[in-house]
C-alpha positions in Angstrom: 0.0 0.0 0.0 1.3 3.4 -0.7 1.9 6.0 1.7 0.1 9.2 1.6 2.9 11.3 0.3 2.1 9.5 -3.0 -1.3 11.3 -3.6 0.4 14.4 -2.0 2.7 14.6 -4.9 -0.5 14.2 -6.9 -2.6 17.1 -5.4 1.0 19.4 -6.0 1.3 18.1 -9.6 -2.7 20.2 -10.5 -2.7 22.8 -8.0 -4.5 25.4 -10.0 -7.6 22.6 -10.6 -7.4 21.9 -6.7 -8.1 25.3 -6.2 -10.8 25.9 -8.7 -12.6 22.8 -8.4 -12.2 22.3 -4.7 -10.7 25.1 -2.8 -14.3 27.3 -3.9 -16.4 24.6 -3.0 -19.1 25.2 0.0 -18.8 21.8 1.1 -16.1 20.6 3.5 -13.6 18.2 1.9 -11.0 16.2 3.4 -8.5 14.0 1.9 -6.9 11.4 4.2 -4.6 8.5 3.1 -4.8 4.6 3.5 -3.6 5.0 7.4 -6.8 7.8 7.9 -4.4 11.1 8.4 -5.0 14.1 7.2 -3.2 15.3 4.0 -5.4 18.0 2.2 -8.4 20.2 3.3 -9.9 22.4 1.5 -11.4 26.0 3.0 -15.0 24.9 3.9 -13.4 21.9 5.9 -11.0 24.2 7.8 -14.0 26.5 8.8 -16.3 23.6 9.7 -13.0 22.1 11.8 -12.8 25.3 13.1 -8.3 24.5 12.9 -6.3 25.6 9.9 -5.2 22.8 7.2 -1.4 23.7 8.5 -2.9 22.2 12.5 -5.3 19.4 11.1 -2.3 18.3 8.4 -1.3 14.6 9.4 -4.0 14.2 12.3 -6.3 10.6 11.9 -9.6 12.1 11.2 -11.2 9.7 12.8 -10.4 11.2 16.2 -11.8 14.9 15.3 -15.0 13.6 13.7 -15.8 10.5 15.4 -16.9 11.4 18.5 -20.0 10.3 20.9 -22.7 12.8 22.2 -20.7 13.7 25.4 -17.5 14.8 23.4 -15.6 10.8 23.7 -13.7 9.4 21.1 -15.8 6.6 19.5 -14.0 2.9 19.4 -11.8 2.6 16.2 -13.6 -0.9 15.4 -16.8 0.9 15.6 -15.8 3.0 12.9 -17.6 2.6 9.4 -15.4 5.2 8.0 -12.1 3.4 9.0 -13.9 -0.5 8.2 -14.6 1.1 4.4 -10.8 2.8 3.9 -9.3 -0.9 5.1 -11.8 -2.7 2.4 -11.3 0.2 -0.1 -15.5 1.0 -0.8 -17.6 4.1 -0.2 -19.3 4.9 2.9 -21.3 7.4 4.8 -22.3 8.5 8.2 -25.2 10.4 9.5 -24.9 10.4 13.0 -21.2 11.7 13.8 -19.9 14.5 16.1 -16.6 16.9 15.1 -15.0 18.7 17.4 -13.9 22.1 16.6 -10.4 23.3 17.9 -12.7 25.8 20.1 -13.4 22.7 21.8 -17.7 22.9 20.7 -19.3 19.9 19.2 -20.9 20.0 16.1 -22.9 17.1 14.9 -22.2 16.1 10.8 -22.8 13.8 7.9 -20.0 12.7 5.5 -19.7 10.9 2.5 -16.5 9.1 1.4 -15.3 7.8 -1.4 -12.6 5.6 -2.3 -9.1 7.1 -4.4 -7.7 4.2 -6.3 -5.0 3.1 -8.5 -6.0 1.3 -11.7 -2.5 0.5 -12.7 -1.7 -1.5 -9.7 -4.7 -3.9 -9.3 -6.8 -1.0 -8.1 -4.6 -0.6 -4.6 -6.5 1.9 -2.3 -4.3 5.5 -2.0 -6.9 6.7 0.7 -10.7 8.6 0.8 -12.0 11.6 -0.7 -14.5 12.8 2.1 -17.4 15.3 2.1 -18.0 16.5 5.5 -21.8 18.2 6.1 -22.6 20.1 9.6 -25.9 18.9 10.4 -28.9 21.0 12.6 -29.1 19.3 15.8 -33.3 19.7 16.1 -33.5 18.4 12.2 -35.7 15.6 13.2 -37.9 18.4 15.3 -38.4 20.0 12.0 -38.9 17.4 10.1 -41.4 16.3 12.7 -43.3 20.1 11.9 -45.8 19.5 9.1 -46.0 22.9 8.4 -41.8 22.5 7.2 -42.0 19.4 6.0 -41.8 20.5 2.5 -39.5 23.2 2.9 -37.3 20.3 4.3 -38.1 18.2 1.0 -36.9 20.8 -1.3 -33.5 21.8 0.8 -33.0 18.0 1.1 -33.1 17.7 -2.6 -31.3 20.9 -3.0 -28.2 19.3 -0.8 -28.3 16.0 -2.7 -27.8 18.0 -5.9 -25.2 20.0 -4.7 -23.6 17.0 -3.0 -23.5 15.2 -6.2 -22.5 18.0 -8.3 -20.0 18.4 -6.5 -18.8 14.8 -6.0 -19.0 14.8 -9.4 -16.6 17.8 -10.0 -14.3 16.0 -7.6 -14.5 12.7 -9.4 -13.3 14.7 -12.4 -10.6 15.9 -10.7 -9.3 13.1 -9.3 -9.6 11.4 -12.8 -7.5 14.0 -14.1 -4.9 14.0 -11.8 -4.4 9.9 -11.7 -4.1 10.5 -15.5 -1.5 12.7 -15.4 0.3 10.8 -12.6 0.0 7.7 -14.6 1.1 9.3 -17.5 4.3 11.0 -15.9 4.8 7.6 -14.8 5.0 5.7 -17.9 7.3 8.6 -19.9 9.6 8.0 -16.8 10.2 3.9 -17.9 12.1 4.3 -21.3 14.1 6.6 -23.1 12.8 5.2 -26.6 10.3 8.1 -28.0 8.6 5.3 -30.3 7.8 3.6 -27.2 7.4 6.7 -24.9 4.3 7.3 -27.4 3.2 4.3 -27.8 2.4 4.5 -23.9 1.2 7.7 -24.2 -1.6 6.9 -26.9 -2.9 4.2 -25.0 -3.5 5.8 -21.6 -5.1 8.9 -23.7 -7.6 6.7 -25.9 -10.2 6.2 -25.1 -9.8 7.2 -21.7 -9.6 11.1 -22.7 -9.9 11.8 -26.2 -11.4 8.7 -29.3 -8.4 10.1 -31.0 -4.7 11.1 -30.7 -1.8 12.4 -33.0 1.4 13.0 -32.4 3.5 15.6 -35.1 7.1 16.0 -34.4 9.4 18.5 -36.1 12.3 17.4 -37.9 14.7 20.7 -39.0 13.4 23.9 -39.1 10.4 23.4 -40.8 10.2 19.9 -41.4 7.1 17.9 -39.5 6.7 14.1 -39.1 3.7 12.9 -37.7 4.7 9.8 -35.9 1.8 8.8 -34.3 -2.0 8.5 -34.8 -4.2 6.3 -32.9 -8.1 5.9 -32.7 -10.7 3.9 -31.3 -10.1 -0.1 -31.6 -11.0 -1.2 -34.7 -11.6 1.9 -36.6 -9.6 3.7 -39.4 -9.8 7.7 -39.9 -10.1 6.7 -43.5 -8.2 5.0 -46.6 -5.4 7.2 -46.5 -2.5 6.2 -43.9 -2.1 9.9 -41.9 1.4 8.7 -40.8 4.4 10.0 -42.3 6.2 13.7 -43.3 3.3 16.5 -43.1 4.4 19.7 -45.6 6.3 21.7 -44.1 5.4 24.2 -41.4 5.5 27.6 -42.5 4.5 30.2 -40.9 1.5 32.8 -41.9 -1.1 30.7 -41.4 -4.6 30.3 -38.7 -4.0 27.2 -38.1 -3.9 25.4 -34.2 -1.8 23.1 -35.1 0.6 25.5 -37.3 0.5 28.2 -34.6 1.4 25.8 -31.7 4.5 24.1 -34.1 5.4 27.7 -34.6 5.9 28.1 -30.7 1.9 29.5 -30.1 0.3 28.3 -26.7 -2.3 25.3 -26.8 -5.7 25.7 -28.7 -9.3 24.2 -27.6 -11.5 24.4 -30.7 -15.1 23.7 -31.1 -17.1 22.0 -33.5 -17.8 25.9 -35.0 -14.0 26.3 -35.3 -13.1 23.2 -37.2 -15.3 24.5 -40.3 -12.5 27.4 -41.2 -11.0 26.8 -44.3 -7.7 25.6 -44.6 -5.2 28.6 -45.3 -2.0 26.2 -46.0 -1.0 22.8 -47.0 -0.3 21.5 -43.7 -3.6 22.9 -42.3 -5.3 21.4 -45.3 -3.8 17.8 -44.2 -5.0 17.7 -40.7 -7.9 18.9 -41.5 -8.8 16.4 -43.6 -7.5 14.1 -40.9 -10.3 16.2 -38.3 -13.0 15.4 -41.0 -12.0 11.8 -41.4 -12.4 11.2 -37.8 -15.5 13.3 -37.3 -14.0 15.4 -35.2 -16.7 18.0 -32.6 -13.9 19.1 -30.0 -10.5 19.6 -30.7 -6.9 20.5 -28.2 -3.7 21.3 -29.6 -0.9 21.3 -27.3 2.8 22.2 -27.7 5.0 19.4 -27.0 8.1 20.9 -24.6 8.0 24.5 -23.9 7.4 27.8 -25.6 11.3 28.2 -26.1 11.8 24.7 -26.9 8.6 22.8 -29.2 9.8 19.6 -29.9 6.4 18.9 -31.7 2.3 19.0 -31.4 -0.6 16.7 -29.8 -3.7 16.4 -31.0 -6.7 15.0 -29.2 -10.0 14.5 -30.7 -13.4 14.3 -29.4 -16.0 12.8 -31.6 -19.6 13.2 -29.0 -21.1 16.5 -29.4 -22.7 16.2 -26.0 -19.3 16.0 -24.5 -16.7 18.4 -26.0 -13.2 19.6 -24.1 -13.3 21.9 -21.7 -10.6 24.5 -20.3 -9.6 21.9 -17.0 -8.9 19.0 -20.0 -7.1 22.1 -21.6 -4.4 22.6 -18.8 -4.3 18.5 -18.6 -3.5 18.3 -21.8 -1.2 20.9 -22.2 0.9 19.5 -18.7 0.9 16.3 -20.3 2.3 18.0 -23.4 5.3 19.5 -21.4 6.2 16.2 -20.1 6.3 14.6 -23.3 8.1 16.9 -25.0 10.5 16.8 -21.9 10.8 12.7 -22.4 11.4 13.6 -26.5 14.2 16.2 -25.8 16.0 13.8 -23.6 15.7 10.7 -25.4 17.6 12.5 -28.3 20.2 13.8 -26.3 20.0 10.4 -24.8 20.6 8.9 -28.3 23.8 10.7 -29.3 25.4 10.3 -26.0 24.8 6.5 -26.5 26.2 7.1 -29.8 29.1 8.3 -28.9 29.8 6.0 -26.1 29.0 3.1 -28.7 31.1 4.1 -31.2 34.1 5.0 -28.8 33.7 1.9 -26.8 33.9 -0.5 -30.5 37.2 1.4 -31.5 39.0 1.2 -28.2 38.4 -2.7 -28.3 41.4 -4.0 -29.9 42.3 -6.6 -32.9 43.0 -10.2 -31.8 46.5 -11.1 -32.1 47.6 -14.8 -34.3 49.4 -16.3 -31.6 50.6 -19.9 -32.6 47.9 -22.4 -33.6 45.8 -21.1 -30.4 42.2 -19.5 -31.9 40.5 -16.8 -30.5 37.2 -14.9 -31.4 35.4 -12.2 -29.6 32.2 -9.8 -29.5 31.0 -7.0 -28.4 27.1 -6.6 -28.1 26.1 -3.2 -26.8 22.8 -3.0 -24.5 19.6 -2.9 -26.7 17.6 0.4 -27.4 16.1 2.1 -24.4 19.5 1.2 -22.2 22.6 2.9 -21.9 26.3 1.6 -23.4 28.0 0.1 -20.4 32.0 -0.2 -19.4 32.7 -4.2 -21.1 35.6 -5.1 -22.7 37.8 -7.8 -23.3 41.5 -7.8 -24.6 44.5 -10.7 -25.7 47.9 -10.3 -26.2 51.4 -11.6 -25.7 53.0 -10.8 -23.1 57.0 -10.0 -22.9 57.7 -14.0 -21.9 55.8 -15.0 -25.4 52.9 -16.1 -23.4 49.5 -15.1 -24.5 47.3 -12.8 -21.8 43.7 -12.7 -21.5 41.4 -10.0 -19.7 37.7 -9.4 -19.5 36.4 -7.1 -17.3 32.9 -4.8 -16.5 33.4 -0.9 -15.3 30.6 -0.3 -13.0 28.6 2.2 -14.6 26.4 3.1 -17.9 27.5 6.1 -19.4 30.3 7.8 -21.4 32.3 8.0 -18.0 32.1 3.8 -18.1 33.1 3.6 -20.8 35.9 6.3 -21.1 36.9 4.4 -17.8 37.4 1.1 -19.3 40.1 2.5 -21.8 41.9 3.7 -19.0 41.8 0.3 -17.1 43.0 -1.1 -20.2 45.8 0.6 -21.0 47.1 0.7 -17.6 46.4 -3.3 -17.2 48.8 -4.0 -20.3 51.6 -2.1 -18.9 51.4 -3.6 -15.9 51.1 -7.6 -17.1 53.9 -7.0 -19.5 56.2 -5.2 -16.5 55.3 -7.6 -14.4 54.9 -11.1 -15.6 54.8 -12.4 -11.5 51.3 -14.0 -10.8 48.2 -12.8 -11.9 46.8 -11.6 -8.5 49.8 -9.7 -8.1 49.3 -7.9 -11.4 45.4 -7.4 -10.0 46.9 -6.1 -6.8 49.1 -3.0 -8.5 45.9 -2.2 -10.8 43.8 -2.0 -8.1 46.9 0.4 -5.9 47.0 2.6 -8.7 43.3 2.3 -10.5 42.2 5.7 -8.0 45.1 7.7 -8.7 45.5 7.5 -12.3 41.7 6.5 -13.4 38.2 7.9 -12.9 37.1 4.5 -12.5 35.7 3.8 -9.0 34.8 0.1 -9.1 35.4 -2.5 -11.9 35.5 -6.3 -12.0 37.8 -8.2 -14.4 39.4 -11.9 -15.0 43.7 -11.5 -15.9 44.9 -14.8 -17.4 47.8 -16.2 -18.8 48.3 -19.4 -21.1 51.4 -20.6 -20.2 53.2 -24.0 -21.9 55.4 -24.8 -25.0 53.2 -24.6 -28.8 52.9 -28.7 -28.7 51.8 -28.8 -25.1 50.6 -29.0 -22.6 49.0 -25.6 -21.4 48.6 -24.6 -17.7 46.4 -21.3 -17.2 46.9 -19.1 -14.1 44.4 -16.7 -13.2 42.7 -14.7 -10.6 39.4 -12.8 -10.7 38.3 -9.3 -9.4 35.0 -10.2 -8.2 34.0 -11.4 -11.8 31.8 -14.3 -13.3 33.9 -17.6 -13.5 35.9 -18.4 -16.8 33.6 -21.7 -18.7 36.3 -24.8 -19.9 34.8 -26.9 -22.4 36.7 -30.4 -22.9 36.5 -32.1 -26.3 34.5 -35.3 -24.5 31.8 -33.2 -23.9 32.3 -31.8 -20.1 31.4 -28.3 -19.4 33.2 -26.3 -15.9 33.5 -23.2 -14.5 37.1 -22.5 -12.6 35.8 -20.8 -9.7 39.5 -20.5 -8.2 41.1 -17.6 -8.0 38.2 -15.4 -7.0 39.5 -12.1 -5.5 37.3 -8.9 -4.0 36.2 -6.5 -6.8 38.4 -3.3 -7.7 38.2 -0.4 -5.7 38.1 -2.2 -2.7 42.0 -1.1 -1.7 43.1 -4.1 0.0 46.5 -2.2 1.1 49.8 -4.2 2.0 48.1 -6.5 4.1 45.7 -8.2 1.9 46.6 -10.3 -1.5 44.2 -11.5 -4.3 45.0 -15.5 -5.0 45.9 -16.2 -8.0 44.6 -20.2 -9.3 46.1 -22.3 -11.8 44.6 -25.2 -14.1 45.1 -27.6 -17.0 43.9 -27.2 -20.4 43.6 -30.3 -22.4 44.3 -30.0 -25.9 41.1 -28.9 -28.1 39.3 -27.7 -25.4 37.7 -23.7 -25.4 37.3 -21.4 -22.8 35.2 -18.8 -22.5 35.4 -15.3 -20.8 32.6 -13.4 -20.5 30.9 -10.3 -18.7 27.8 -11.0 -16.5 25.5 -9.4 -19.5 25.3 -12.7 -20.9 24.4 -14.6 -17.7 22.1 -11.8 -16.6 18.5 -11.1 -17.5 15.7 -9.7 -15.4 13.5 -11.6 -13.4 16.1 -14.7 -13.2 18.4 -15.2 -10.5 22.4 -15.4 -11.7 22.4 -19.5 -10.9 19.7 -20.0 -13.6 21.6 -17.7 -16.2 25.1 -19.8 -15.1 22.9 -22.8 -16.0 22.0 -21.7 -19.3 25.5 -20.9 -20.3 26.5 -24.2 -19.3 24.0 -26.6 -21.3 24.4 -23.5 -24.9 27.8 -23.6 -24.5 28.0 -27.2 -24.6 25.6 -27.7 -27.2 27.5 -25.7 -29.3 31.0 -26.7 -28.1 31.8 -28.5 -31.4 31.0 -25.7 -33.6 33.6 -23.3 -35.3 34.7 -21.0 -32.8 33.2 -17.7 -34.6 29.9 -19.6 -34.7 29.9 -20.5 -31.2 30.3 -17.2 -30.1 27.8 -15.9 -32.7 25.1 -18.8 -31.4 26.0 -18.2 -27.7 25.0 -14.5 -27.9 21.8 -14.9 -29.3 20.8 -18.0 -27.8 21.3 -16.0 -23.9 20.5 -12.6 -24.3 16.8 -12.4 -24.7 15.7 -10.0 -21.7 19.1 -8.9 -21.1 19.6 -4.9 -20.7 23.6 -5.2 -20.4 25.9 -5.0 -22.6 28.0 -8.1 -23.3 31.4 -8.7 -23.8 33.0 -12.7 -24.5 36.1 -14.0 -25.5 36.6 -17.4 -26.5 40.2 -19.3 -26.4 40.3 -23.4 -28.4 43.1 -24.8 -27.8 45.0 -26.7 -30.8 45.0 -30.8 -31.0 47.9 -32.4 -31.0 49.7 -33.3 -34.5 49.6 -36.2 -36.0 53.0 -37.6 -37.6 52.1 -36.3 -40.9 51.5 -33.0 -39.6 54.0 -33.0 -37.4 
């Protein structure tokens, strides 16, 4: 259950329709969350409590308005107001007492009604509740025949005014759980054909029967990238997707005006009959006519300074056209879009970048004897950020051949700027000091703070030591990274979890060592080096991705070494949002005599 600071955060996201639709209203209204406190009242409530919102703020109403003729707090169990919050249904009371912070009780009805959360299985965020001071000789009146129909007529009066203005609340809570949900959903992906995809489907039908999106391309250029209506219906043969003419500028129309920087538009069914005064108005609207449109809001999307593009909802019921609250709706939502749009480019070239730099800083395999080796590089998919992978192989001074693959913590140009540094520094090092690995570890870790900006890393160092002919030991150690995977020509499939060592950054100082493990490599086998990309995808634990490494790599163990690593990373990466870096070593088969 969510606290009330959630629906706190939703009140301050509309606070000029809180104060037009409830702050004027002549009914008292409280707003409590799921635990009964206090976290909005409007005016009429404060006067009825007789304490300002800033004293009643955070208090459990059940304690000011719950109370028994002589002024005693009723029972909490005997409370229909809590009983209805806990199940999450409306309720009311007619027979309650509030006391006023002058310490006088005045008796009161209330109505309350639930605030949910479609998007999570309808969980309860607390209670709308209208608060009514009640006469205390009303049944003596009603009792009067000759007031018994003025009491009639006021009684129907107060039911119409209570559900007018339940009604205007209703709509206001609508709106702002729209806009919540809506800021929401932008706030899960960086991808802007996705980020509208969402959009369209939280806006039709709930707001609007249709929705387009236009985005501008250049200076003038316009794209319209979006256009969805209700299920199963088509605005016509033509497909209203694609480049729009361009945007120019002297023109009447909305939707010209608002690309051109203008402020947001409501237009009625009256407006949409103007003719069309340039070829871009004349497109949409044709698209208007095609959907039958009777109500009409074009928003900017960003800011006055800044229009990234234009929404365009559609109402096709006559009886129920746009008003000026689903104006300033509309338009928020259009500021946060446009936000999500501008960053999600900025977020692309950055990736770019990062991409680009990373795949040129990855270095050429060397030929070193009849050993093989392949690698790859997969950057994270769309929507996730280039990460700090990498892998490397060379010889060393000694003519022995040195492996590294290794994971900068991180997602971002830093990452990956970080893992060329790391790089660099972790060649000079194994070739100036060909001691054991762990020691080589050790001085990269010593040095990593005061010559890197890399803060944490993981990485596997090993070497493949033993004549061309055989046989071939390999000594490593491992900075808090996945396991190495040998693969043995009869078919066996291990991970060397030796050697494991705390993760860079950790500064063990002159007291502490990382091991360094050795082991045999039979001829033909292939071992594998990865990054924890390829083992890791959400929603599965890092045993189950191990696992599935295993039983690929074996089934594809017997392959060509490119096409095992080709295999492997599609075969594993469904799901994942890492990037992935592998390495494969096969060592040769002895020679026959002929060979030989």
């Amino acid at each position: 259950m969510r606290s009330g600071g959630e629906y706190e955060r939703r009140l301050s996201a509309e606070p000029d329709l809180w104060e037009q639709v409830v702050g004027q209203l002549g009914t008292a209204v409280a707003v409590i969350d799921p635990a009964g406190r206090i976290v909005a009242v409007n005016p009429a409530a404060e006067r009825l409590m007789g304490r300002t919102a800033a004293v009643v703020h955070g208090q459990d109403l059940h304690d000011l308005c719950h109370r028994d003729p002589g002024g005693a707090v009723i029972p909490r169990e005997r409370c229909p107001l809590l009983r209805a919050l806990a199940e999450g249904r409306p309720a009311h009371g007619d027979d309650d007492r509030c006391l006023r912070g002058d310490g006088r009780l005045v008796p009161i009805s209330w109505s309350a009604t639930p605030l949910t959360d479609d998007d999570v299985s309808g969980v309860c965020l607390g209670m709308v509740v209208l608060i009514v001071e009640t006469a205390a000789d009303r049944r003596a009146r009603r009792e009067r025949a000759e007031q018994a129909e003025r009491a009639e007529q006021s009684e129907r009066v107060e039911q119409a005014e209570r559900a007018a203005h339940t009604s205007a609340l209703e709509s206001l809570t609508e709106r702002l759980t729209l806009v919540a949900e809506i800021t929401d959903v932008l706030g899960q992906t960086l991808e802007v054909d996705e980020a509208l995809a969402r959009l369209s489907r939280l806006l039709v039908p709930r707001l609007a029967e249709w929705a387009a999106v236009d985005l501008r391309v250049g200076s003038h250029q316009v794209h319209r990238v979006a256009v969805t209506g209700p299920e199963g219906r088509d605005a016509g043969q033509e497909d209203w997707r694609g480049q729009l003419p361009p945007a120019g500028e002297a023109t009447h129309s909305p939707l010209v005006q608002v690309l051109n920087g203008g402020g947001p538009v409501l237009q009625a069914r009256a407006d949409l009959d103007a003719p069309p005064d340039s070829p871009l108005a004349a497109v949409h609207s044709a698209f208007l006519g095609a959907t039958g449109a009777a109500s009409v809001i074009t928003v900017p999307l960003g800011s006055r300074r800044q229009v990234t593009g234009a929404l365009t909802l559609v109402r096709t019921e006559a009886a129920r056209p746009f008003d000026t609250g689903d104006l300033d709706v509309v338009s928020d939502i259009g500021r946060r879009v446009g936000l999500v749009i501008d960053n999600a480019r900025r977020f692309g070239r950055q990736r770019a970048v990062a991409e680009a730099m990373q795949r040129n800083l990855l270095p050429p395999l060397p030929a070193h004897g009849r050993f093989q080796l392949a690698a790859r590089y997969q950057p994270a998919p769309a929507g996730s950020q280039v990460g700090g992978d990498w892998y490397d192989a060379f010889t060393l001074r000694d003519g022995t051949l040195a492996l590294v693959i290794g994971d900068v913590v991180g997602h971002d140009l830093t990452a990956a700027a970080g893992m060329a540094q790391l790089h660099g520094i972790l060649r000079s090092l194994a070739w100036d000091h060909p001691g054991p690995t762990g020691a080589v570890v050790d001085r990269l870790d010593d040095a990593m703070h005061a010559i890197t900006t890399v803060r944490m890393a993981t990485l596997v160092l090993a070497r493949v030591e033993g004549p061309d002919t055989g046989p071939w030991t390999l000594h490593w150690t491992s900075a808090g990274h996945p396991p190495p995977l040998l693969l043995t020509s009869d078919g066996n499939a291990q991970y060397l979890e030796s050697g494991q060592g705390l993760i860079l950054g950790t500064h063990l100082g002159a007291g502490g060592r990382r091991p360094s493990a050795t082991h045999a490599l039979p001829p033909g086998s292939t071992l594998l080096l990865y990054t924890d990309g390829l083992i890791e995808v959400r929603g599965s634990d890092l045993d189950s991705g191990l696992a599935r490494l295993r039983r690929h790599a074996l089934a594809l163990a017997h392959e060509s070494l490119d096409t095992l690593c080709d295999q492997l990373s599609s075969r594993m990466t469904p799901g994942s949002t890492d990037d992935i870096a592998l390495l494969a070593l096969r060592l040769p088969v002895p020679l026959t005599g002929a060979e030989a």
